[in-house]
C-alpha positions as CSV (number, residue, x, y, z in Angstrom):
1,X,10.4,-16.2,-21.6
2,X,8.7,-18.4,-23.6
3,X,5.4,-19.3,-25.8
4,X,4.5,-15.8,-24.2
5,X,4.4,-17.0,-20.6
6,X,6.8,-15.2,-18.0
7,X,10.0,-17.3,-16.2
8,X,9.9,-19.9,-13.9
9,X,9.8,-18.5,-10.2
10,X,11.1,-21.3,-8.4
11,X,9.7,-20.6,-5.2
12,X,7.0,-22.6,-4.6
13,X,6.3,-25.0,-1.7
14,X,5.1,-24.8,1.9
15,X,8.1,-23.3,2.8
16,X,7.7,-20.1,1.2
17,X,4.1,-19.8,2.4
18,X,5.3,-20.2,6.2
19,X,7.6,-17.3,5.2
20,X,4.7,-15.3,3.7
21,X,2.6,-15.7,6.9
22,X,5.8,-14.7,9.3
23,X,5.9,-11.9,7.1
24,X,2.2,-11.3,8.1
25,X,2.5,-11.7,11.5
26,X,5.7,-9.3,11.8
27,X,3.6,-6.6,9.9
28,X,0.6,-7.0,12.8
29,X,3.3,-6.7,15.2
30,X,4.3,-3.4,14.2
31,X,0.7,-2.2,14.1
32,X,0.2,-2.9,17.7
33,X,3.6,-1.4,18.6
34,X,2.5,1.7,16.9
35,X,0.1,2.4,19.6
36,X,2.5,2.2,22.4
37,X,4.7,4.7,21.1
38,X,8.0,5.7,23.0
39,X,8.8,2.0,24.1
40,X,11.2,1.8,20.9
41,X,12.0,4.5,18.8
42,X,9.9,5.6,16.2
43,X,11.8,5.1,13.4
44,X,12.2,1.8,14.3
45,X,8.3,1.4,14.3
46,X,8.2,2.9,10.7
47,X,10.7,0.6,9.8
48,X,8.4,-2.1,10.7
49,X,5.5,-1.0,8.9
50,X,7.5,-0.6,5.5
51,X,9.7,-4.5,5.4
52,X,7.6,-6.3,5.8
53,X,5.0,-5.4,3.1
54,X,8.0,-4.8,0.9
55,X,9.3,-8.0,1.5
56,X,6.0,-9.4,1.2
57,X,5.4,-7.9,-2.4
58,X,8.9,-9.4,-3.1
59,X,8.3,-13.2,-2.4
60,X,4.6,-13.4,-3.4
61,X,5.0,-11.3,-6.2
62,X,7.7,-13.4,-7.5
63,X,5.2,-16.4,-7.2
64,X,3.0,-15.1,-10.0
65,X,5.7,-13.0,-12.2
66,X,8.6,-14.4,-11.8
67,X,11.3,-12.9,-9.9
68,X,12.4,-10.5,-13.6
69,X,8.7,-9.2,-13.5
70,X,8.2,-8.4,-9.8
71,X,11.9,-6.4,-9.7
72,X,10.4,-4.2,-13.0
73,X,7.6,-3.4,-10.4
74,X,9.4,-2.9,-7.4
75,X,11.8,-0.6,-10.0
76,X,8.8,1.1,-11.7
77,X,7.5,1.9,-8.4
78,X,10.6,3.4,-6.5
79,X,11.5,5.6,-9.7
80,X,7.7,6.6,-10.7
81,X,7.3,7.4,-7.0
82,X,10.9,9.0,-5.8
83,X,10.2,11.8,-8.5
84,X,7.1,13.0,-7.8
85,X,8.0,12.8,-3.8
86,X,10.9,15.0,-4.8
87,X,9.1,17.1,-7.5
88,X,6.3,17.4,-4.6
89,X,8.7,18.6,-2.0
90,X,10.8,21.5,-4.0
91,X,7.5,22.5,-5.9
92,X,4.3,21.5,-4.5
93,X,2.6,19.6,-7.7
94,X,1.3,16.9,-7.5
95,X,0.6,16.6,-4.0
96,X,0.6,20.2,-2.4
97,X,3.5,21.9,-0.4
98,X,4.8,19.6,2.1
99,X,8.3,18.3,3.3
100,X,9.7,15.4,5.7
101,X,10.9,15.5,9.3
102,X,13.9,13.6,9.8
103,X,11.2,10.8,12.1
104,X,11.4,8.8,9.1
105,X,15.1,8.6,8.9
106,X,17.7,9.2,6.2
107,X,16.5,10.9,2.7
108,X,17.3,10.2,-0.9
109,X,17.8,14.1,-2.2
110,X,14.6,15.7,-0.6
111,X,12.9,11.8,0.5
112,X,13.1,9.5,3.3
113,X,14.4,6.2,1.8
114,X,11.8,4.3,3.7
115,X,9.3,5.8,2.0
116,X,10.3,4.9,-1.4
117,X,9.7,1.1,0.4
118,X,6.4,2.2,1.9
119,X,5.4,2.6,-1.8
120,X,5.9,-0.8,-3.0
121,X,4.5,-3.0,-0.7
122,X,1.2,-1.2,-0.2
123,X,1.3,-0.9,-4.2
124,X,1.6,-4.2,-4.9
125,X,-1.4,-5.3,-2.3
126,X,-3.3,-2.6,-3.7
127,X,-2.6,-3.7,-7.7
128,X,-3.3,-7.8,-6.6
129,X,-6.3,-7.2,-4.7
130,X,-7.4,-4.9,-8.0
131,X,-6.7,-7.7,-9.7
132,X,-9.1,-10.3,-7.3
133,X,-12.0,-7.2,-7.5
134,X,-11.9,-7.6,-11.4
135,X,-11.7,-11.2,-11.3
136,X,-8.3,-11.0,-13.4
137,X,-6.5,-13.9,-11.8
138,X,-6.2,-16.7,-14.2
139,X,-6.3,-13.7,-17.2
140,X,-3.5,-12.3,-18.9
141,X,-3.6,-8.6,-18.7
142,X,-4.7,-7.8,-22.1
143,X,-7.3,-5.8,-23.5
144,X,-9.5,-3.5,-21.4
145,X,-7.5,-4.6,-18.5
146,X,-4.7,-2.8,-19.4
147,X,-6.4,0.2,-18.2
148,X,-9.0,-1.0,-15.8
149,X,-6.6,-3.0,-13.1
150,X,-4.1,0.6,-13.0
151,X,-8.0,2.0,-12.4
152,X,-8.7,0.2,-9.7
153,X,-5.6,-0.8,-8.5
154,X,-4.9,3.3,-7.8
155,X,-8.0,3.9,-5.6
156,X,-7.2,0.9,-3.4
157,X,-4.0,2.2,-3.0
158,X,-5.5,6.1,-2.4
159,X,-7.9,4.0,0.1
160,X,-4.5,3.8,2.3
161,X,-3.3,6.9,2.3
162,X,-6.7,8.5,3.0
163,X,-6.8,6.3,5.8
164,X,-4.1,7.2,7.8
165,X,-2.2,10.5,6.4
166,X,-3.5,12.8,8.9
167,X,-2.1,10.2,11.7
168,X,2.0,10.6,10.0
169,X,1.5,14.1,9.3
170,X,-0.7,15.8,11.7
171,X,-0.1,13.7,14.8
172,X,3.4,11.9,14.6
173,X,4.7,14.6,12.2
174,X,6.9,12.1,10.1
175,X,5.8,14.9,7.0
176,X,4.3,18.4,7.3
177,X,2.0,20.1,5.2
178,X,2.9,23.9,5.1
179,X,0.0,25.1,4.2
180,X,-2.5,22.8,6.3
181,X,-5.4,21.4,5.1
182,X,-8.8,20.9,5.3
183,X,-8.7,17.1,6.4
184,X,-7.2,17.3,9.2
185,X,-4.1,19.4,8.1
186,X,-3.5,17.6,5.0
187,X,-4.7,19.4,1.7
188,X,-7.0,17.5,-0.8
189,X,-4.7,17.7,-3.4
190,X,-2.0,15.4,-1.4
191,X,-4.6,12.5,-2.7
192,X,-5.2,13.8,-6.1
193,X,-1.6,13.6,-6.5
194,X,-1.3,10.3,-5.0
195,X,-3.8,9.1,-7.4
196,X,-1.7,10.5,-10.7
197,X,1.5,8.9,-8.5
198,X,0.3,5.6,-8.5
199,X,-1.9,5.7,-11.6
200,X,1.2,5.9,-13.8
201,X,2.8,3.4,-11.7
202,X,0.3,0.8,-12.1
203,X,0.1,1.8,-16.0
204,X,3.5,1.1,-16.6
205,X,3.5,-2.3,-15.3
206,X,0.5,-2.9,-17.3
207,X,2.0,-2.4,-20.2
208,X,4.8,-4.8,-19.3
209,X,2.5,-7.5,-18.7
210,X,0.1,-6.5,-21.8
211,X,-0.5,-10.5,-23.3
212,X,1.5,-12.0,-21.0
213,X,0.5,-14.6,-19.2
214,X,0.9,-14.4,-15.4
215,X,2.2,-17.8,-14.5
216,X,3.1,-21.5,-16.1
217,X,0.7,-23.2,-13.6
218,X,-2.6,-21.7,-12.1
219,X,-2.1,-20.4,-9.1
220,X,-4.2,-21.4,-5.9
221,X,-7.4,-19.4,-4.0
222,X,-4.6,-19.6,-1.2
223,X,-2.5,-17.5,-2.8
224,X,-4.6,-14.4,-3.4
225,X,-6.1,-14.8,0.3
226,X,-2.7,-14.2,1.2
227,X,-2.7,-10.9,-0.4
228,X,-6.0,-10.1,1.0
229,X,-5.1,-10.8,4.4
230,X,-2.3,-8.2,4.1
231,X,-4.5,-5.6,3.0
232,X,-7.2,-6.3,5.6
233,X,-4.4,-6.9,8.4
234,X,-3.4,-3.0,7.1
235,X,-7.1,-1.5,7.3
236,X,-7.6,-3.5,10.6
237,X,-4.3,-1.8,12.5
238,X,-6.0,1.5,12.1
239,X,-8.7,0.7,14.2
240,X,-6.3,0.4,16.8
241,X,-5.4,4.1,16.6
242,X,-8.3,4.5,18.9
243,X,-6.7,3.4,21.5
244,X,-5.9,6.3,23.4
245,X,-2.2,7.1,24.0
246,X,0.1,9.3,25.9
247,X,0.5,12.8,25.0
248,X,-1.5,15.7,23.9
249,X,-5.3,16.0,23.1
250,X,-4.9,18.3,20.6
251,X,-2.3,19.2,18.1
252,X,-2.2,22.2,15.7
253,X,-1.0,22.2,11.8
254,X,1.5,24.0,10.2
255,X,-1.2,26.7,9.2
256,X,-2.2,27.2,13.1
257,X,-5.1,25.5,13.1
258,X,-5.5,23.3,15.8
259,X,-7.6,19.6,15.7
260,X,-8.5,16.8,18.2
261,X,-6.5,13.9,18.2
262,X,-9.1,12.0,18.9
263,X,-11.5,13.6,16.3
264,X,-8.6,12.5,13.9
265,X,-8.2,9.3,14.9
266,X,-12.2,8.0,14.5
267,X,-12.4,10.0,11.4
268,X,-9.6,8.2,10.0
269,X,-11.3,4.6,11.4
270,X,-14.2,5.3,9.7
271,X,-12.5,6.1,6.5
272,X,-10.7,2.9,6.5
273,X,-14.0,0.9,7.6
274,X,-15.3,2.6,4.6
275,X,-13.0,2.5,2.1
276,X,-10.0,-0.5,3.1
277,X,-13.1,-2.4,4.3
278,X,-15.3,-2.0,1.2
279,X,-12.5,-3.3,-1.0
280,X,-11.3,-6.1,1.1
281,X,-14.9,-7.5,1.4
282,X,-15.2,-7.0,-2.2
283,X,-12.1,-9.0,-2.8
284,X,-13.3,-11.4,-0.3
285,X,-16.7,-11.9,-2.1
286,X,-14.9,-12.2,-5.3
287,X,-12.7,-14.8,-3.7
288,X,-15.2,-17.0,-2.2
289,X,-17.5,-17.1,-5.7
290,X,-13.8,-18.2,-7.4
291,X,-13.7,-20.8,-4.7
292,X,-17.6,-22.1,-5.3
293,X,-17.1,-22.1,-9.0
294,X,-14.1,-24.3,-8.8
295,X,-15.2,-26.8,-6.2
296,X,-18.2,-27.4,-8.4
297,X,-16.3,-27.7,-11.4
């Protein structure tokens, strides 16, 4: 570093932004195969919704903190999140009692290792769009930001797994809650926990960045819509879960109790419209005012 500012990323040009947009358009693959399950195997679609955010997070996060600041996030997140998915599993807290069906392919101790991935790319959309919402672009995290991006930042990030945990866990059983839960199977305290998860996550980073500043050169409006279009891409593949699908109409929880699929699948569209969708058109308004207040500068 120097004069305060993080290391040269080096990975600018049009290039990388084709790459981003592949990266995109991979991710919106894998939404619309997970609706036409059972024409490749389902770990292989799970696969495909955890690259390419995670690869995603890797190059454009690299584009605003340098490829030294985006690897301390990607390594805050897998650590922060691997121990409390394992402290979750063998005692219940933060989250509830729960543990993982081998759908999601090999585990780290008591956790699938794709999971660990799942974190980081949805955590780093989450913590950039936070940043949009609070019109924290150009700003070096310093200050009241220190606490109100990590804010934010974790209820975007809940947004996501509100929207779709009763999908994985009830429906596709990639995780099962022993106990049940009222939402569909899984427990209110599986988001509470999720919220502490990524809370400390995004606090940790946070700190890192305290006064420094996030790039040598500005970066463009382009950039962030890039990041916005992830997250909406996300909230928009649930709507698809509507579809209707092969197999059964009704499926029970660990507990007993049984719930229609379909009852589960419009709850959780609504949920995203209302949550995912609320903070992607926030971001978007934010966006566009950035891009009105710069063309008339």
């Amino acid at each position: 570093m120097a004069n305060g500012q993080t290391e040269s990323t080096g990975i600018e040009g049009k290039g990388t932004n084709i790459l981003l947009w592949a990266v995109v358009a991979s991710y919106v693959a894998a939404r619309i195969l997970q609706v036409y399950p059972g024409r490749i195997p389902m770990l292989a679609v799970v696969a495909l919704h955890v690259f390419p955010p995670a690869i995603f997070a890797l190059i454009h996060g690299a584009k605003c903190y340098g490829w030294g600041g985006i690897l301390r996030f990607v390594s805050i997140t897998l650590v922060i999140g691997n121990i409390f998915e394992n402290l979750g599993v063998r005692t219940g807290f933060p989250y509830g009692h729960y543990y993982f069906t081998d759908v999601m392919g090999p585990k780290l101790w008591n956790v699938p290792i794709l999971l660990g991935l799942a974190y980081v790319g949805m955590a780093y959309l989450s913590w950039t769009l936070a940043r949009v919402i609070l019109r924290c672009m150009k700003a070096p995290v310093v200050g009241s930001r220190v606490i109100t991006i990590p804010l934010i930042a974790g209820f975007l990030m809940v947004a996501w797994d509100l929207s779709q945990d009763p999908v994985w866990a009830t429906v596709s059983r990639c995780w099962v809650w022993r106990n049940g839960g009222v939402y569909f199977g899984v427990p209110v305290s599986n988001f509470l926990g999720w919220y502490l998860t990524v809370y400390i996550i995004y606090q940790l980073f946070a700190l890192y960045l305290r006064g420094l500043s996030p790039t040598r050169e500005p970066l463009s409006i382009g950039y962030w819509y890039q990041a916005l279009v992830f997250y909406g891409v996300s909230a928009a593949g649930n709507f698809l879960l509507i579809i209707p699908r092969p197999g059964p109409s009704v499926v029970s929880d660990a507990a007993g109790k049984q719930w229609d699929v379909g009852d589960i699948t419009g709850a959780c569209v609504l949920v995203t419209l209302f949550t995912m969708g609320a903070f992607a058109l926030f971001a978007w308004i934010r966006l566009s005012e950035q891009k009105g207040e710069s063309g008339s500068a």
